[in-house]
N, C-alpha and C positions, 0 to 999 in steps of 0.2 A: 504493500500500500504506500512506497516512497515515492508518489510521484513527482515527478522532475518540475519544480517551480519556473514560470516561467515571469518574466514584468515586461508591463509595455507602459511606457511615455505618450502620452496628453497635451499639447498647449491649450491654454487658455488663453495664450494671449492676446490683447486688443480689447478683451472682456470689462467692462464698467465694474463698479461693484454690485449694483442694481441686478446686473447680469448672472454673475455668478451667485450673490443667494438666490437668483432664479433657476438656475443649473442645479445647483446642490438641494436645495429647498432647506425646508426648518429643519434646525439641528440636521444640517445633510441627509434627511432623508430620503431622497434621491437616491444619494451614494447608496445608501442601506438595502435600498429595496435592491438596488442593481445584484450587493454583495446576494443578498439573500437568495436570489432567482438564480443565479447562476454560478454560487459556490466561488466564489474571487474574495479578494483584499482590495478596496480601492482607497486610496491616501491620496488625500488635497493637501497641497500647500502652498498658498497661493494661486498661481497662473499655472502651478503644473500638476497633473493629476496621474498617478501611478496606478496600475492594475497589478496583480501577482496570481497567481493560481497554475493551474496545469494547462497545457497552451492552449489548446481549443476554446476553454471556456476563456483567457485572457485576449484571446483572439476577437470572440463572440461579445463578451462585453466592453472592448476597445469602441466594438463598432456602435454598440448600444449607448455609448457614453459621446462618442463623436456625434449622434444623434443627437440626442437630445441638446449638447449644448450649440448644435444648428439651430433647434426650433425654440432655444432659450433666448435667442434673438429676435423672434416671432411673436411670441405667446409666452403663456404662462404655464410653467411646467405643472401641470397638479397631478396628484396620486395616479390619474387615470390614466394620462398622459404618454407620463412613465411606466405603466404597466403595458402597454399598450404597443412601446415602444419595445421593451422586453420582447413582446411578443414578434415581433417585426423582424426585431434584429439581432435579438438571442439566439435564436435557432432558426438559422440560414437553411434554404434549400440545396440539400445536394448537388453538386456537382452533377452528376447523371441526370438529374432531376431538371436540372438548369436547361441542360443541353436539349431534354424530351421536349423542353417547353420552346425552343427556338430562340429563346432570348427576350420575347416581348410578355407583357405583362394586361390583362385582362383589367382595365378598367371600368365600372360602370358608373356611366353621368346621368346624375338627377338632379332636381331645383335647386339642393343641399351642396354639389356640389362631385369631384369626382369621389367617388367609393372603390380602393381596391384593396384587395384581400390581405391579410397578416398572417405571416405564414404558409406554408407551403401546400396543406390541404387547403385552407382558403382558396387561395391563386387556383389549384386544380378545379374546385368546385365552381367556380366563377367562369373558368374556361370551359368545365363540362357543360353548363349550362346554355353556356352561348352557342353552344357547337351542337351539342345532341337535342331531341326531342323531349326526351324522357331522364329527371336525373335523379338521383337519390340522395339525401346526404344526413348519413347517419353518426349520432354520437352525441353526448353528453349534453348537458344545457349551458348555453353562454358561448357556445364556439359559432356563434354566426349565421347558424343553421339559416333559419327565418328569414330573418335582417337581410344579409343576401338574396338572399331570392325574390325578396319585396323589391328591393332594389334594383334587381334585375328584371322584373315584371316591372316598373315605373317607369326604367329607360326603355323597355320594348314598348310601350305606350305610346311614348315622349316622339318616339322615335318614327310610328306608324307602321312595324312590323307585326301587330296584334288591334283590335281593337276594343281588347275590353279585357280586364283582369275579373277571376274568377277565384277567391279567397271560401275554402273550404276545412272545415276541421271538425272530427267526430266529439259531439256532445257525452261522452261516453259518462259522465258525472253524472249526466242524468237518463243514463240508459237508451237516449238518444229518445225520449217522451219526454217530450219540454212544456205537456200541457200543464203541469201543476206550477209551473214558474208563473208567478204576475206578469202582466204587459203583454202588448203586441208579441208577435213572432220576432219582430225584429231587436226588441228589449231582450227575449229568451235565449235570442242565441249571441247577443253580443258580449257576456261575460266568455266564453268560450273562443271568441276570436279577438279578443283584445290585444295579444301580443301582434300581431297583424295590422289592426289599427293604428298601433303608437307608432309603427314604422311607416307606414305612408303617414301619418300625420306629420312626422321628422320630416319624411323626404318631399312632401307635395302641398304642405299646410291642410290647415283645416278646414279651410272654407274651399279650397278647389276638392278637396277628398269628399267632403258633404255635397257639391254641387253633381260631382262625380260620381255617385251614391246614388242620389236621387235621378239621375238620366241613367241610369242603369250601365254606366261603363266600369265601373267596378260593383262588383257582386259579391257580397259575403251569404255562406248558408253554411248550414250542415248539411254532412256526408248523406244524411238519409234523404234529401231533396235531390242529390245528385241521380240519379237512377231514370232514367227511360230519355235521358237528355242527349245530345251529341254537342259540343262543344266547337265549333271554329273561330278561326282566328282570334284566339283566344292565350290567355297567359295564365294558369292554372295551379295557383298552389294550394297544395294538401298538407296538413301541417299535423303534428303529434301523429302518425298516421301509425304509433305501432299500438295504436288502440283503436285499429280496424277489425274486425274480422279475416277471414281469408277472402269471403263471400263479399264484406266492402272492396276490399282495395282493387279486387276483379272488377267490379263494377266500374269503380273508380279510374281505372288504369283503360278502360273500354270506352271513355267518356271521349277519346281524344280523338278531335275530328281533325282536317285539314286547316295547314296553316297554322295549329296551333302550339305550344309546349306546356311540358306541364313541371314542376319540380315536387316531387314527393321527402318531408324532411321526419325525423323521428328517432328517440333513443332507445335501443330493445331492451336499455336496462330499467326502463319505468313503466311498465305497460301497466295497465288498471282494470285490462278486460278479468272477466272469472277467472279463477286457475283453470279451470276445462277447457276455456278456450285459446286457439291459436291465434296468436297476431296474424295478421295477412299483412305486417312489415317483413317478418323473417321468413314466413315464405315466400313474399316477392322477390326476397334477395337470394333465397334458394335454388330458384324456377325463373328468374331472369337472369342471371349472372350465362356474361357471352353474348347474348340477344343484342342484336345491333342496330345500334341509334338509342342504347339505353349505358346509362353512364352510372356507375357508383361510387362517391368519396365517403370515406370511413375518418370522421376525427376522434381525437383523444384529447385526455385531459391536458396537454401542453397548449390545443387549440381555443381555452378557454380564453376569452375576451371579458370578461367579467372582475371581481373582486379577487385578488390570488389565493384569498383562501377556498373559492368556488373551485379552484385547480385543485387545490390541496383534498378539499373532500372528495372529487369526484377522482384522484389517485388512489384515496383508502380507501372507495369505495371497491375501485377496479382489484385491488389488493385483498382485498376480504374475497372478492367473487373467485381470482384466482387462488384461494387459499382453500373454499367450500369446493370447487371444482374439483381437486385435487384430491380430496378428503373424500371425495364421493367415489373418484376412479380406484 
């Protein structure tokens, strides 16, 4: 366990003071979070900033730390920021990876501005998306899942290659019988696709999302309305979907007319259906896998964009699963 330490050199210089407690943050917490996420030393002293660790990670936070104090001249560093940044720059895509991808980078533009992916399942899921018909993108909560695909359904809009977004998610909390809920139909299913609202509210405001709503070019429902319909030129997300059935997601997946895509997003380790029943997420990915013009990204807990202890639980959780797994075999 002697691994060979490695330091890399930082300027700061030309930096204000202003600047660098904006770099560093309170009591350096910047610095902290960096050491923390990616197992380094990093020493300020003054205008020069020191990294030490085993090379890869001093390599990996060299670049994490060059970052940020670029955008400490922009903006204001806050916790988020610099998590965010971590995530960007700490764990580089592969060499191979680089090469698979040709060198460019999948960006998607909305009102908000451009949106592109952190990290390297990101980037892949952003690219599958634009490329295939059909995408899947499964894994944990906080890695983007959603949020992407909202954003990529607003620039196919924007853009005039769909003409209407179609936002779908199984009510399964209430067994998909929403009659005992108060309000209209449309009050009963909107706690169920909220996470879907807040993101085109982010990306399209609120008053174009409502005007939007109301002419019918974007469409929110549950899963159990979708059946006897055909979709065209349409942009189609399916969200939590691993609390479908097998029987929904067939449906679901049959909906897809001409002109249209669809992204189906969900994590197999939260499902809510009965024990006796099967998700029809993990048999999609059973019985489609190969099927072409259908794309699947798998994130993990490193893809969390979220609070870093969001990472952190959703490692112990993977850590527990691989531990019961093991105990079983």
């Amino acid at each position: 366990m002697n691994a060979q330490v490695e330091s890399r050199e930082l300027s700061l210089a030309g930096a204000d003071n202003s600047r660098l407690a904006n770099f560093a943050g309170p009591m350096e917490q910047n610095l902290r979070h960096v050491e923390e996420r990616l197992g380094v030393e990093v020493r300020r002293r003054g205008y020069d900033v020191q990294v030490l660790g085993p090379a890869e990670a001093v390599a990996n936070a060299s670049a994490v730390l060059a970052r940020m104090f670029e955008l400490s001249a922009q903006e204001t560093l806050s916790p988020d920021r610099v998590h965010l940044c971590v995530q960007e720059f700490g764990f580089p895509r592969p060499v191979t990876e680089q090469a698979a991808g040709g060198g460019s980078e999948t960006i998607v533009h909305t009102q908000r501005g451009g949106i592109r992916g952190r990290g390297p399942n990101q980037r892949q899921y952003m690219d599958q998306i634009r490329v295939n018909d059909l995408t899947f993108g499964i894994g944990p909560a906080g890695t983007g899942k959603t949020y992407l695909a909202v954003a990529s359904a607003v620039e196919a809009l924007h853009s005039g290659s769909v003409r209407r977004i179609v936002l779908v998610r199984p009510a399964v909390e209430a067994g998909e019988r929403l009659g005992f809920l108060p309000g209209d139909m449309a009050q009963k299913v909107d706690p169920y696709l909220r996470p879907m609202y807040d993101a085109l509210y982010e990306m399209m405001g609120f008053d174009r999302v409502a005007r939007n709503i109301e002419r019918q070019i974007i469409e929110v429902a549950p899963l159990a309305f979708m059946r006897g319909r055909s979709l065209n030129d349409s942009f189609i997300i399916l969200d939590e979907a691993q609390n479908t059935s097998v029987e929904q997601m067939k449906m679901f997946l049959t909906r897809l007319g001409f002109g249209s895509k669809a992204v189906v997003t969900g994590d197999i380790t939260q499902v809510d259906l009965p024990r006796q029943q099967r998700s029809g997420l993990r048999h999609a990915i059973e019985v489609l896998r190969g099927v072409d013009g259908v794309a699947f990204t798998f994130f993990n807990a490193l893809d969390v964009v979220r609070h870093p202890l969001v990472q952190r639980i959703v490692q112990a959780y993977e850590r527990n699963s691989d531990a019961e797994d093991a105990r079983d075999r």
